[in-house]
ZALOTOR-963211 format. One line per field, with one value per residue (C-alpha): y, z, x; residue number from 1; residue in three letters. Coordinates in pm, whole numbers, plus 50000, padded with zeros to 5 digits. Layout:
BEGIN
yy	Y:...
zz	Z:...
xx	X:...
pos	NUM:...
code	ALA:...
***
This chain:
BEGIN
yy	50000:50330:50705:50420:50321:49941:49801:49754:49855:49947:50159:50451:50423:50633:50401:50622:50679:50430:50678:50577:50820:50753:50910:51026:51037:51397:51420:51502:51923:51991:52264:52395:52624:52876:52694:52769:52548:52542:52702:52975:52879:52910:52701:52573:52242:52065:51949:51743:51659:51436:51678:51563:51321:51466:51340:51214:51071:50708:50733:50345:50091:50041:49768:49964:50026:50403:50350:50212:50378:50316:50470:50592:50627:50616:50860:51106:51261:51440:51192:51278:51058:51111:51006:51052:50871:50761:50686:50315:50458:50702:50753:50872:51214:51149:50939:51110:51185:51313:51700:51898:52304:52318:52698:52726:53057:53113:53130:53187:53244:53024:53066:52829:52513:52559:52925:52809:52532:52793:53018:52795:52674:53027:53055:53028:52629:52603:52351:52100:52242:52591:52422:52241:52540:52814:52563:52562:52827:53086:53078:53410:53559:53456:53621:53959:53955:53936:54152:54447:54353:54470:54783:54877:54873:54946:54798:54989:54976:54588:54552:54798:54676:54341:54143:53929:54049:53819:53991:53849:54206:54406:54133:54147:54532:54485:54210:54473:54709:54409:54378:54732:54786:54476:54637:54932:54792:54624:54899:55156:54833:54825:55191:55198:54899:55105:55424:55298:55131:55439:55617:55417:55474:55836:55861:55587:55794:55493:55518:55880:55854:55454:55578:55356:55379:55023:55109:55286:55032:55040:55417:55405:55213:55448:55728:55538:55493:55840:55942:55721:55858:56213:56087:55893:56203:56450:56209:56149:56554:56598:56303:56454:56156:55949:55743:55759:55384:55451:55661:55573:55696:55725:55772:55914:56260:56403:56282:56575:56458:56165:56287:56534:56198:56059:56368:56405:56623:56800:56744:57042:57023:56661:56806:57073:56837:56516:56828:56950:56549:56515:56906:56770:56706:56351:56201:55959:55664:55766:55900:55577:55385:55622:55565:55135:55204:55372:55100:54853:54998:55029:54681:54507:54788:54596:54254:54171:53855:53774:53480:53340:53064:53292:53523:53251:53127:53462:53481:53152:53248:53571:53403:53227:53533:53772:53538:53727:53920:53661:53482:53818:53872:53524:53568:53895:53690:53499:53726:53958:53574:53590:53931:53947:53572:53422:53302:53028:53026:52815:52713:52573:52381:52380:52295:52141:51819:51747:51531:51659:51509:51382:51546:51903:52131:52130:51832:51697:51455:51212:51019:50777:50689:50530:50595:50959:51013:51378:51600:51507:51798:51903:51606:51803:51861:51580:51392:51463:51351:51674:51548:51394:51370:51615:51534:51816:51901:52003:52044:51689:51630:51343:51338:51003:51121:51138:50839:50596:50239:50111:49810
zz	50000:49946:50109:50254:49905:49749:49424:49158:49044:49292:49314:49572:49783:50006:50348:50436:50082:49847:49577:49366:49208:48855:48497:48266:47855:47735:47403:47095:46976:46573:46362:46104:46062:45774:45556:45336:45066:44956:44619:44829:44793:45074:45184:45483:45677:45908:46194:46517:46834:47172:47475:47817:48020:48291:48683:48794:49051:49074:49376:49325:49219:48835:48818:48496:48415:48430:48831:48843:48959:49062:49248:49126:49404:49178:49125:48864:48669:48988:49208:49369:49441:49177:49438:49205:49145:48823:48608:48432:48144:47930:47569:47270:47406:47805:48128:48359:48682:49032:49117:49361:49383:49774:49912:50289:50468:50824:51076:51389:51531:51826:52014:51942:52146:52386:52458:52503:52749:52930:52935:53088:53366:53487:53586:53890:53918:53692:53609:53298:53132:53141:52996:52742:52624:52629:52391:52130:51807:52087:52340:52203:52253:52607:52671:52477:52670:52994:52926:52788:53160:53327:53117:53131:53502:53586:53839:54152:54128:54054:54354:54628:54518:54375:54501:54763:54777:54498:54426:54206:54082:54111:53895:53616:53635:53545:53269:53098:53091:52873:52664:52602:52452:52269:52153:51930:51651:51597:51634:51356:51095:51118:51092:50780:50635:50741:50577:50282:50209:50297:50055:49757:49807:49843:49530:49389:49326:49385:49777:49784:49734:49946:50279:50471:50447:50374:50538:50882:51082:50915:50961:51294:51416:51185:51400:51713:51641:51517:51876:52070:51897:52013:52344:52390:52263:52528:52800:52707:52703:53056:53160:53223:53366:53054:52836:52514:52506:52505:52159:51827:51544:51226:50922:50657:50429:50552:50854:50833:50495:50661:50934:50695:50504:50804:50862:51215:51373:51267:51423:51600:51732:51831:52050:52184:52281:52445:52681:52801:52860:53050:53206:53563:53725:53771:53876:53674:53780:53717:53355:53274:53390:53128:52858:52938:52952:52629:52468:52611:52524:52149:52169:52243:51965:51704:51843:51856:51896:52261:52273:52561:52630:52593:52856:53074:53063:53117:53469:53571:53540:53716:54028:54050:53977:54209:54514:54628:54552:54466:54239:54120:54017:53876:53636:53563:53473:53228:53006:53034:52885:52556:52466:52137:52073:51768:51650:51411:51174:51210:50872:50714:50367:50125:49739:49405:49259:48908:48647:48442:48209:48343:48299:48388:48621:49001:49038:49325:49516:49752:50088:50291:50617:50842:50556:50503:50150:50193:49988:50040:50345:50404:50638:50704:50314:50244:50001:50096:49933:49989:49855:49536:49245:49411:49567:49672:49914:50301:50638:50836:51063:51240:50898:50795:50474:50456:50530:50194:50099:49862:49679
xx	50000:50097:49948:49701:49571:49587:49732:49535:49184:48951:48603:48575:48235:48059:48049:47699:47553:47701:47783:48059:48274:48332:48455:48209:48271:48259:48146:48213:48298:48200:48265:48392:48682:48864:49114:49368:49498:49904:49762:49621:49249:49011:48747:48572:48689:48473:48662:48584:48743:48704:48611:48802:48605:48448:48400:48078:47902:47639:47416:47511:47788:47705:47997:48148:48503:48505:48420:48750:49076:49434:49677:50042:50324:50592:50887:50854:51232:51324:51258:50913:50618:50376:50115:49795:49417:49394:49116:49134:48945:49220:49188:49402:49519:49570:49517:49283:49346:49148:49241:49064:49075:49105:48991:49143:49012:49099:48820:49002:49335:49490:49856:50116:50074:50335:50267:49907:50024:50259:49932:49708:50004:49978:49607:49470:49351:49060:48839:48862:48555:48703:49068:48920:48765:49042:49205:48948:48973:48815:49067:49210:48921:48807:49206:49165:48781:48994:49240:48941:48793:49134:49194:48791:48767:49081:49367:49257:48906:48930:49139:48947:48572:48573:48900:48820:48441:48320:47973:47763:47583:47948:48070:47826:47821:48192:48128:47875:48148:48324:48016:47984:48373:48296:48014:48209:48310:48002:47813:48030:47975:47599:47636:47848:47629:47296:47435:47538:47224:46998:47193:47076:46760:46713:46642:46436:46064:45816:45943:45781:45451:45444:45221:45432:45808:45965:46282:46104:46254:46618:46636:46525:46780:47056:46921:46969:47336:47409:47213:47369:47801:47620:47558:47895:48066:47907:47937:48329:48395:48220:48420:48841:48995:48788:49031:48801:48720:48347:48288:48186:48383:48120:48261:48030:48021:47741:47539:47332:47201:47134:46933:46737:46614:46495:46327:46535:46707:47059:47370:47364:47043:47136:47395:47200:46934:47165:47377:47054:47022:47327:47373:47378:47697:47814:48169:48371:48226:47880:47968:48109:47810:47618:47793:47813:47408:47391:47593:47433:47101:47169:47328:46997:46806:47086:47002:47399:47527:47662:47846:47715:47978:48301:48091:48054:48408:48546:48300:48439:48767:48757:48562:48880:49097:48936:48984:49251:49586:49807:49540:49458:49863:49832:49601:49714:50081:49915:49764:50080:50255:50040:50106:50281:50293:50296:49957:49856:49511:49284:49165:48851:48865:48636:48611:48523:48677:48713:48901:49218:49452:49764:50079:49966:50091:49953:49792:49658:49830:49600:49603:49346:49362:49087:48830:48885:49065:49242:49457:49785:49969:49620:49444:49160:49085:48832:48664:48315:47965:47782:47461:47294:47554:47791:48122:48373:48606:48483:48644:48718:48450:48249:48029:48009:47988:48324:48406:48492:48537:48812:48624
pos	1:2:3:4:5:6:7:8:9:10:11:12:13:14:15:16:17:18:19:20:21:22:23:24:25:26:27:28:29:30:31:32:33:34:35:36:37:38:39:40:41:42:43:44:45:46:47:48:49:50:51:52:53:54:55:56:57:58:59:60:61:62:63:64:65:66:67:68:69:70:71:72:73:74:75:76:77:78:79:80:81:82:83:84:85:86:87:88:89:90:91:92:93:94:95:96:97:98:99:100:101:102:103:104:105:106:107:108:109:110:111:112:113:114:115:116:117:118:119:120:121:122:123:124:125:126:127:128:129:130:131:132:133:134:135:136:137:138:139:140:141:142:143:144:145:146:147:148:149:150:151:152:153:154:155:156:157:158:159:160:161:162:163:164:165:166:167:168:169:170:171:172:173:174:175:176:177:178:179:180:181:182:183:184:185:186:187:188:189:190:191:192:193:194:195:196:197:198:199:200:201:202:203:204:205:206:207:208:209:210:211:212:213:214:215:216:217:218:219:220:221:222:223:224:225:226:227:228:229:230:231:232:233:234:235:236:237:238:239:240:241:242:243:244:245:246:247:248:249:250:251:252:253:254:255:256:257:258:259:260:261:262:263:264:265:266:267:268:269:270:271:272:273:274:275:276:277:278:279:280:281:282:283:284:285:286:287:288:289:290:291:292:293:294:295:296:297:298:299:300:301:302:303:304:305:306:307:308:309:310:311:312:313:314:315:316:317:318:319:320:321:322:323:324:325:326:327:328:329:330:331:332:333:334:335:336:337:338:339:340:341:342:343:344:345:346:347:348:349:350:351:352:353:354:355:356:357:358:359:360:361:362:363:364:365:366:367:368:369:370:371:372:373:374:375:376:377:378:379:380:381:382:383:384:385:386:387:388:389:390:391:392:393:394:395:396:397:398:399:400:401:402:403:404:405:406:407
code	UNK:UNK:UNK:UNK:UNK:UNK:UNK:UNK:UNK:UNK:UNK:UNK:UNK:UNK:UNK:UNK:UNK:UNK:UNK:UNK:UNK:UNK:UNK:UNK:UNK:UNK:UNK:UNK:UNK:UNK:UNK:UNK:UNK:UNK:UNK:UNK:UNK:UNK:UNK:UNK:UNK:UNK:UNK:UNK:UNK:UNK:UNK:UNK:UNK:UNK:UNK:UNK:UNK:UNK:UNK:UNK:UNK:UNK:UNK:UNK:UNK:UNK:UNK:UNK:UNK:UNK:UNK:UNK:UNK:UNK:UNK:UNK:UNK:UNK:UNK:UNK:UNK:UNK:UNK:UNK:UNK:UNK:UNK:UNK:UNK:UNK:UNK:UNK:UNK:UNK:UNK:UNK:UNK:UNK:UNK:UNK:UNK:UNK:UNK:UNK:UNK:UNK:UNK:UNK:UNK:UNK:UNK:UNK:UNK:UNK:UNK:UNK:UNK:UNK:UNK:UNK:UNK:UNK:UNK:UNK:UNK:UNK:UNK:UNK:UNK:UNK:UNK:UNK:UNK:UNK:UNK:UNK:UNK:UNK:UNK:UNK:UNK:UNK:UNK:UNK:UNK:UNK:UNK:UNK:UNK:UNK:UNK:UNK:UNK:UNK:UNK:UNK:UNK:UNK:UNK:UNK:UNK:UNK:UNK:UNK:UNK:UNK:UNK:UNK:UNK:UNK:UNK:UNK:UNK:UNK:UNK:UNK:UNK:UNK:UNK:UNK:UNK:UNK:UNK:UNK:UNK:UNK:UNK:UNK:UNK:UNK:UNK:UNK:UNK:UNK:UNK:UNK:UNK:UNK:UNK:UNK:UNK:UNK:UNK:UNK:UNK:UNK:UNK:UNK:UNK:UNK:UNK:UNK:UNK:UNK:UNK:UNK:UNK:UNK:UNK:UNK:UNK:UNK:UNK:UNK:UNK:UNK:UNK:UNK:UNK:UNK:UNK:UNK:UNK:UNK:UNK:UNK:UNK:UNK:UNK:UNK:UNK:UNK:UNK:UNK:UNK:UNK:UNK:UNK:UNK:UNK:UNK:UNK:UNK:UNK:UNK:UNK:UNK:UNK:UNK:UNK:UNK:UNK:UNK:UNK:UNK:UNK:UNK:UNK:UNK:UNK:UNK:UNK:UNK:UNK:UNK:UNK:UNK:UNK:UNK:UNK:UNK:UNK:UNK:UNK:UNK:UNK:UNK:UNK:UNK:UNK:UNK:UNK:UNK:UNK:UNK:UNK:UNK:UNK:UNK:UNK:UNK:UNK:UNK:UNK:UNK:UNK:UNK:UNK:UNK:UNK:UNK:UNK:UNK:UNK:UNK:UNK:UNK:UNK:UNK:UNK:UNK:UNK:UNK:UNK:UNK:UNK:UNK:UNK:UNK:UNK:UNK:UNK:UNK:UNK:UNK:UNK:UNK:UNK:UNK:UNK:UNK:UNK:UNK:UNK:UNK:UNK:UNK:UNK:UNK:UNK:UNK:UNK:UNK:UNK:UNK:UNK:UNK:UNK:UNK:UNK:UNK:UNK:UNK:UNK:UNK:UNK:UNK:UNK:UNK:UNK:UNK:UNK:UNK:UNK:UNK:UNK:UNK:UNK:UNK:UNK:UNK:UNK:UNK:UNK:UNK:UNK:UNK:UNK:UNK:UNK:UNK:UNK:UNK:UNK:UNK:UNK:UNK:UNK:UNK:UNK:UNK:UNK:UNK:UNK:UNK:UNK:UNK:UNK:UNK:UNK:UNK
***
């Protein structure tokens, strides 16, 4: 055996579906074509040629020869494994063989194994659950949710009001600061998505005369934004020890014109209205609250997605955290560890599979092991039956439609 494949013939089969991968014959092209004879006479010359066979799929085992294929592990001139699925069915012009256009995107970031194993060493104790998950594709972002609850609330007010106190409303007052930074950016791309779509259709006439505006709700909720950067804005000038870390930053042409579509309020009379709002005096503490309220506020008005689970792991870990100084310093110690650590993607495959003729350049080498055939250097690129006649490349899961058969 070679890459995990037999010698000899054999048929690949779906161990869930029983679809069997297969060649297909591709036709025939005719035409005809200018010619030019050696005595310089023209004409017309009918022509016709054989069109590349083309890959297919049987929802069962037909028991014909163009379900057959074989695998090639010999050495090509330089000396590399050729390490390819053949078709048994080749014809005048080529041998056919199985290639695959593999897309890999990144979906998530993790830290290099060992600086995630010296990260997690560093904690306070923490329980398995908690572990397991800071070492899934959202560990980074349970950290940088950790380290935003640090900088938000700040070392001395962690340390006089929450260290060693472990209350439950305190706590979660402190975790909505969290939500409300993560909030931000968000927040500015619904507004650039809402803006640019209200844009389009300022001019369209049938909207004019409609008694109902279609997009009442959409502009609403632009308006809410632009009220709520207003607010932020005011609340961040009144505030002199504030850092900034509660403002939106809207980037558009003209908000006014905006506003005058929507039949709202300018700018200026935005302003004028939210200091009248906010003309009482308040300390720091209180401003900051305000603004965490007005984010929050706006947050549920977008319907944002709150990942519940990082939320909850990020709790756990500070009611271990917050015991005390020392665990305090110790989880403070880890995070400092990660900070500008190499990271690695995470990727996702996906993509179409197809037959070529041999000989070209980039073709695609193969692999099988326990039932999943995979690109060769990319074991999570696999031969998938995604459904009816279509077989392509997905990401390696439990699906046990990836699982095949070598008959």
């Amino acid at each position: 055996m070679a890459n995990g494949f037999p010698e000899g013939n054999f048929r690949i089969v779906n161990k869930e579906t029983g679809a069997c991968i297969s060649s297909l014959y591709g036709g025939q092209t005719h035409g005809v074509q200018d010619a030019v004879t050696a005595r310089g006479e023209t004409g017309k010359l009918a022509y016709s040629h054989t069109n590349d066979r083309e890959f297919t799929v049987h929802d069962k085992v037909k028991n014909i020869e163009e379900e057959l294929w074989y695998f090639d592990s010999s050495a090509d001139s330089w000396g590399y494994k050729v390490n390819m699925l053949y078709n048994k069915v080749k014809d005048i012009r080529s041998r056919w063989v199985l290639g695959a256009h593999v897309k890999t995107n990144a979906v998530a970031y993790k830290l290099l194994d060992k600086d995630l194993e010296h990260f997690l060493s560093l904690l306070p104790k923490q329980d398995e659950e908690t572990l397991a998950h800071l070492k899934t594709s959202e560990g980074l972002d349970i950290v940088r949710l950790l380290k935003t609850f640090i900088h938000s609330n700040g070392e001395e007010t962690i340390k006089s009001e929450l260290i060693g106190k472990l209350d439950e409303t305190k706590l979660n007052d402190s975790l909505n600061t969290v939500l409300a930074h993560n909030s931000i950016r968000s927040i500015e791309h619904k507004f650039h998505e809402y803006a640019e779509s209200s844009s389009q259709f300022l001019d369209i006439p049938e909207l004019k005369n409609l008694s109902v505006n279609p997009f009442a709700q959409h502009n609403e909720q632009l308006y809410k934004i632009i009220l709520a950067a207003v607010q932020l804005d005011v609340l961040d000038q009144k505030d002199w020890t504030s850092r900034s870390e509660f403002r939106l930053h809207l980037r558009h042409d003209n908000i006014d014109a905006l506003l005058k579509n929507m039949k709202k309020e300018s700018m200026a009379e935005l302003y004028g209205k939210v200091y009248e709002e906010y003309k009482e005096d308040k300390n720091s503490q209180d401003l900051k609250k305000e603004a965490v309220k007005v984010l929050l506020e706006l947050r549920k008005t977008l319907n944002l997605h709150t990942n519940e689970k990082n939320m909850d792991t990020v709790k756990k870990i500070l009611q271990t955290g917050l015991q005390s100084n020392e665990s305090f310093e110790q989880l403070q110690t880890a995070l400092k560890s990660t900070n500008g650590k190499e990271i690695k993607p995470i990727n996702w495959h996906s993509g179409r599979v197809f037959l070529q003729g041999a000989g070209r350049q980039y073709q695609t080498k193969w692999a099988f092991e326990d039932g999943y055939i995979f690109v060769e250097g990319q074991p999570d690129a696999v031969l998938t039956h995604l459904w009816g006649s279509s077989v392509g490349i997905s990401q390696r899961s439990d699906d046990p439609k990836q699982r095949w058969e070598l008959k």
